[in-house]
C-alpha positions as a printed NumPy array, in Angstrom:
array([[  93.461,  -24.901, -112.747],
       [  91.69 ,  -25.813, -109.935],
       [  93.486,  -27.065, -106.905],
       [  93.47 ,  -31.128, -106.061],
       [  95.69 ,  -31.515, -103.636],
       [  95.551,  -28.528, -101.364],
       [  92.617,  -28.177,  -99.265],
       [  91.104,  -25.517,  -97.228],
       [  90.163,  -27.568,  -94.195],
       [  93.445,  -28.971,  -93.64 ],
       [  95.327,  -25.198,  -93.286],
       [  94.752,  -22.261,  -91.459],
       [  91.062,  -21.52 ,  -92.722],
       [  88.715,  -21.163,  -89.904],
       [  85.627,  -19.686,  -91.353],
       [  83.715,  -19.836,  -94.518],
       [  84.057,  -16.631,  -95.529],
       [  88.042,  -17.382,  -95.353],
       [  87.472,  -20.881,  -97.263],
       [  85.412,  -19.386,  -99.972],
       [  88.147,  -16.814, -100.618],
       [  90.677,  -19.364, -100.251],
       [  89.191,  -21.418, -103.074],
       [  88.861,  -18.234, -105.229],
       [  92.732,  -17.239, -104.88 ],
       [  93.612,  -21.241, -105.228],
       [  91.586,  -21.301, -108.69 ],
       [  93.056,  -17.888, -110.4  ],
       [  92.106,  -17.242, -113.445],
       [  90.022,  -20.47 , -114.355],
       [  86.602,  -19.188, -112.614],
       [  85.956,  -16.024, -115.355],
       [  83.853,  -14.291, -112.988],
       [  83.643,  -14.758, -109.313],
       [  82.748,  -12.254, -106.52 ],
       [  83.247,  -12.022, -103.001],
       [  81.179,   -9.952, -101.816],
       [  79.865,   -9.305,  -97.981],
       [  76.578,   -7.128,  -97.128],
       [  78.615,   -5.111,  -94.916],
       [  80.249,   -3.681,  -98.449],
       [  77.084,   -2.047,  -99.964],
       [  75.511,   -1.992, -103.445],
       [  78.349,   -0.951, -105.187],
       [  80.696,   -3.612, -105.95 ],
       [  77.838,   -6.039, -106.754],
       [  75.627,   -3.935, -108.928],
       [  79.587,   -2.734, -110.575],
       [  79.924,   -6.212, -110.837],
       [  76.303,   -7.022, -112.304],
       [  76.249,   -4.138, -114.265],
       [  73.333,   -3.062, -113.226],
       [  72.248,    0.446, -111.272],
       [  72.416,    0.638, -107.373],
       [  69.018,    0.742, -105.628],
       [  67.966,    3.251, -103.795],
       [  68.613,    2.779,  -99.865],
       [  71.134,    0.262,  -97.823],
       [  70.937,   -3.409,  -98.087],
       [  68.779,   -4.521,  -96.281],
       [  69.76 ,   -6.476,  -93.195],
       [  66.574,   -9.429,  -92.867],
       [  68.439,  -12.207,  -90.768],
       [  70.411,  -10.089,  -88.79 ],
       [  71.811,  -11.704,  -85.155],
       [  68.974,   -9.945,  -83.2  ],
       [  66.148,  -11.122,  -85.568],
       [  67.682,  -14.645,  -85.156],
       [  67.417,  -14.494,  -81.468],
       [  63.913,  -12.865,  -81.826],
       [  62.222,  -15.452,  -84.039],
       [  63.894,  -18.352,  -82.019],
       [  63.4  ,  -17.329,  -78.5  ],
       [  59.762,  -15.423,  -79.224],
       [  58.541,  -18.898,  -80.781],
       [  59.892,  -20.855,  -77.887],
       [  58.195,  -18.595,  -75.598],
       [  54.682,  -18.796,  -77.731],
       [  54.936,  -22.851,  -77.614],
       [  55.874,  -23.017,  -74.018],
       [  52.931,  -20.461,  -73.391],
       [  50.676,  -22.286,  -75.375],
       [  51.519,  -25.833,  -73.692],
       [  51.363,  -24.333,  -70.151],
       [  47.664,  -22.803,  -71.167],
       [  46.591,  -26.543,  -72.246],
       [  48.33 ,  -27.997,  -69.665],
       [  46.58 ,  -30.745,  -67.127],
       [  45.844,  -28.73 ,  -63.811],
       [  45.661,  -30.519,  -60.592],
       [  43.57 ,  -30.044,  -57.533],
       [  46.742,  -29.997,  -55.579],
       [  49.243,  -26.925,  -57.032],
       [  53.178,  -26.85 ,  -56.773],
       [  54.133,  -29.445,  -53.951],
       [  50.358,  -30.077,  -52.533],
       [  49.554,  -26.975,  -51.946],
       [  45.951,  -25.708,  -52.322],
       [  45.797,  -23.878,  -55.695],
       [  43.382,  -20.935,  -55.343],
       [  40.695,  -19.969,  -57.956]])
């Protein structure tokens, strides 16, 4: 059965890791085969679950929090670079002053 009236946003769910396996408990048995699953846990439970062979090494870890920050704040960087290299330059610099070449 899956619930109608009940709803994870209303309660005391505050992520989506917490809804998702709200909504899994709230179904029981009428999903056949559902798994929650986080990187954090390894291969094992989803290649178990798969039935398939673990690969060789950890998972890997692509869109981590630092790469995020990285990619966002490096490509910020290049299109602020790139505007102030195309920019308009006055005679004057910053304020009047003489700019020197």
């Amino acid at each position: 059965m899956i619930p109608s009236k009940i709803s994870p946003f209303s309660g005391t769910c505050t992520s989506h890791r917490e809804r998702r396996i709200w909504w899994a408990r709230a179904c029981g048995g009428s999903i056949p085969r559902l798994l929650v699953w986080e990187p954090a846990q390894g291969w094992e439970p989803l290649c178990e679950f798969l039935g398939v062979p673990e690969p060789d090494g950890p998972v890997p870890r692509v869109n981590d929090t630092a790469a995020f920050h990285e990619g966002m704040v490096g490509r910020a960087l290049a299109v602020l670079n790139e505007w102030w290299d195309q920019r308009e330059r006055s005679a004057n610099g910053l304020h009047g002053a003489p700019v020197a070449r």
